[in-house]
C-alpha positions in Angstrom: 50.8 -26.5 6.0 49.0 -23.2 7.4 46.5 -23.2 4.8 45.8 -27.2 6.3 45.8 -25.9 9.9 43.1 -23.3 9.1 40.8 -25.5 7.4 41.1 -28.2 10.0 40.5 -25.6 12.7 37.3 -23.5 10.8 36.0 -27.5 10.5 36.5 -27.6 14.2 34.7 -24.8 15.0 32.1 -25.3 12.4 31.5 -28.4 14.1 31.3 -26.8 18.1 29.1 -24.7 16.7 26.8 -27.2 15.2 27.1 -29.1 18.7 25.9 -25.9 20.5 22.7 -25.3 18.2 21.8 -28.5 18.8 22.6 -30.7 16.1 23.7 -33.7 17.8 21.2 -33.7 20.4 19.1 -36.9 20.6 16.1 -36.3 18.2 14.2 -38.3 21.3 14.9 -35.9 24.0 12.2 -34.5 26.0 12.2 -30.4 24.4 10.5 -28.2 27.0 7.2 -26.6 24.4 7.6 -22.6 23.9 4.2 -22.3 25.6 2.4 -25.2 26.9 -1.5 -25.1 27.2 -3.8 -27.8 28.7 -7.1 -28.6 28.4 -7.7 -31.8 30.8 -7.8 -31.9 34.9 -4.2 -31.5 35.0 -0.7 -30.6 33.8 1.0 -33.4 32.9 5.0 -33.8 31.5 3.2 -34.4 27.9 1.4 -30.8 28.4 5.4 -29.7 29.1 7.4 -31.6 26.7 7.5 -33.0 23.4 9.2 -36.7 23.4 7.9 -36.7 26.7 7.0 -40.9 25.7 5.5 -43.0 28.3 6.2 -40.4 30.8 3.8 -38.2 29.0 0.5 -38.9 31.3 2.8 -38.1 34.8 0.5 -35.4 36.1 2.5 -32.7 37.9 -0.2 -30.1 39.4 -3.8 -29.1 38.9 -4.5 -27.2 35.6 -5.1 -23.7 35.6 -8.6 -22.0 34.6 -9.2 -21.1 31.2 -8.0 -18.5 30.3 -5.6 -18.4 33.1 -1.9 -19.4 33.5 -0.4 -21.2 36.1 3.6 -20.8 37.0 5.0 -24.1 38.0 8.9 -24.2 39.5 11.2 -25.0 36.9 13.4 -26.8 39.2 10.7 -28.5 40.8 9.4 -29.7 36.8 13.5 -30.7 36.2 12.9 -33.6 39.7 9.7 -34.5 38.5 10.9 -35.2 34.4 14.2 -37.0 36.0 12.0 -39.0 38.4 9.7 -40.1 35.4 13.0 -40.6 33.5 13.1 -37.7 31.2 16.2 -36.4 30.9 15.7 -32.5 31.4 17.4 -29.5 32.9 16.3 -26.2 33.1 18.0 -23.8 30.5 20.3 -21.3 32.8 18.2 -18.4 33.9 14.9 -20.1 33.6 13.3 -20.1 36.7 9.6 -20.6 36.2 7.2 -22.6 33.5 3.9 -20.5 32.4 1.1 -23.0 31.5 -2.3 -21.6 30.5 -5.6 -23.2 30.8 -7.6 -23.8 27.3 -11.3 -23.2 26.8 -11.3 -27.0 27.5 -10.0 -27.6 30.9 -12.3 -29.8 32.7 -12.4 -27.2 36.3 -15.1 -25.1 37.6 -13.9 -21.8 37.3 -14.7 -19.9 40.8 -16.1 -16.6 41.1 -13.1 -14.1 40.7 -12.8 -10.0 41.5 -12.5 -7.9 38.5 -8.7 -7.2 37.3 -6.7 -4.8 35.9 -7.1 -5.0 32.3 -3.0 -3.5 32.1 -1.9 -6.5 34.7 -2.3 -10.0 34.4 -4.4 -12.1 37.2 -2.2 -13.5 39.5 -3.9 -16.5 41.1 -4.9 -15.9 45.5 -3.0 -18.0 47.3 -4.3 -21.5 48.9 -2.2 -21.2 51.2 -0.7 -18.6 53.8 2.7 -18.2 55.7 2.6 -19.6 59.1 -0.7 -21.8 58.4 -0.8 -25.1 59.1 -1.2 -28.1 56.2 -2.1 -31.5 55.5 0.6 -32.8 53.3 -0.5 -36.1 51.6 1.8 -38.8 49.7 -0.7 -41.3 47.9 1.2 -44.1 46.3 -1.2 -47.4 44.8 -2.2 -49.1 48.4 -0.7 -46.4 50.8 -1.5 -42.7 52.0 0.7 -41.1 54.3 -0.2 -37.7 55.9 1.4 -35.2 58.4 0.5 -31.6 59.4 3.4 -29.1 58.5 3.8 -25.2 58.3 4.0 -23.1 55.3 6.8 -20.9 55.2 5.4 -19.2 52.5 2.1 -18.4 50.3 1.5 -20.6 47.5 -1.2 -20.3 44.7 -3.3 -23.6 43.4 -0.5 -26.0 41.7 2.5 -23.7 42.8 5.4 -25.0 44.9 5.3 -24.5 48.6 8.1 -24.9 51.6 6.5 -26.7 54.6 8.5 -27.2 57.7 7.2 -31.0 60.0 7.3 -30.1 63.7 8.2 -32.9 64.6 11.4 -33.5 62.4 11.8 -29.7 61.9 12.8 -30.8 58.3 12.1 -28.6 55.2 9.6 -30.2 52.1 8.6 -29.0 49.4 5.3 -30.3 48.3 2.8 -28.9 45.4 -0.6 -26.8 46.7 -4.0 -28.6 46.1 -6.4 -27.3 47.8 -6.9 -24.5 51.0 -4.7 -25.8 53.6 -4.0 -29.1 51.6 -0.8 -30.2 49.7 0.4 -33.0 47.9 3.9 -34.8 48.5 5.6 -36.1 45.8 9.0 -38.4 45.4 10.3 -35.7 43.3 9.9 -33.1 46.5 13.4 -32.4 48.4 13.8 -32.3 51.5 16.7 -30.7 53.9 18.4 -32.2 56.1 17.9 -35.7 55.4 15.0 -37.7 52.8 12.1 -38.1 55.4 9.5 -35.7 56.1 
């Protein structure tokens, strides 16, 4: 009767162990890539995950230089995958998604100041702290736009807070240009779900 105990329990455990590496995950589940590179206008969820499926073309942010990387939020990459109906979560302790540009990306690579060659570039902000933003949200027929202020920096394609005066409600929209940011259905908000 031990000897039966033991063998049903190293079975058990065999098995949680199996479950953990990821054996009996769904083969079609969107698997974040170990280091994404694009080479079109933008990053997209395909550039992010395999099995991304028909989600695959959902751009998220502009698409760094070649050459360079560009960090996205990976909690802000999570809403966007759930909202194109990818099942995703960020692994515990990941916090951000390098993507790097390929000698193909289709941007015109601005005039830069030399680097260290023992640091990596990190992209200038777009925009500042305290500056104030047009924050779009284009859907097919419909723009919306509002002026906000940043409470922080943000780089091209990074993540920035925005505070509306009017509302005095927090968003979190994605960096585009100098002084421009796009709103997306995947950006939280506090304190309610309007801007």
């Amino acid at each position: 009767m031990n000897a039966l105990v033991k063998h049903i329990m190293g079975g058990l455990a065999l098995l949680g162990s199996l479950g953990a590496a990821g054996a009996w995950a769904d083969p079609a589940a969107p698997v974040l890539r170990t280091a994404p590179v694009v080479a079109g206008p933008a990053i997209t969820l395909g550039d992010l995950f395999d099995n991304a499926g028909t989600a695959a073309s959902r751009a998220l942010a502009p698409a760094p230089l070649a050459g360079q990387t560009t960090a996205l939020d990976a909690r802000f990459v999570a809403r966007a995958a759930r909202s194109a109906g990818l099942d995703w979560t960020p692994p515990d302790g990941l916090t951000t998604i390098e993507v790097a540009g390929s000698a193909g990306t289709a941007r015109l690579e601005p005039a830069r100041a030399a680097t260290s060659p023992q640091r990596p570039a990190r992209a200038a902000p777009i925009i500042r702290r305290g500056e104030t933003v047009v924050v779009e949200m284009v859907r097919p027929g419909l723009t919306l736009s509002l002026r906000a202020t940043a409470l922080g920096d943000a780089a091209e394609g990074a993540v920035v807070r925005l505070r509306n005066p009017s509302s005095g409600r927090t968003i979190e929209a994605v960096a585009v240009r100098p002084g421009e940011a796009r709103l997306d259905t995947l950006s939280r908000t506090s304190g309610g779900t309007a801007p």
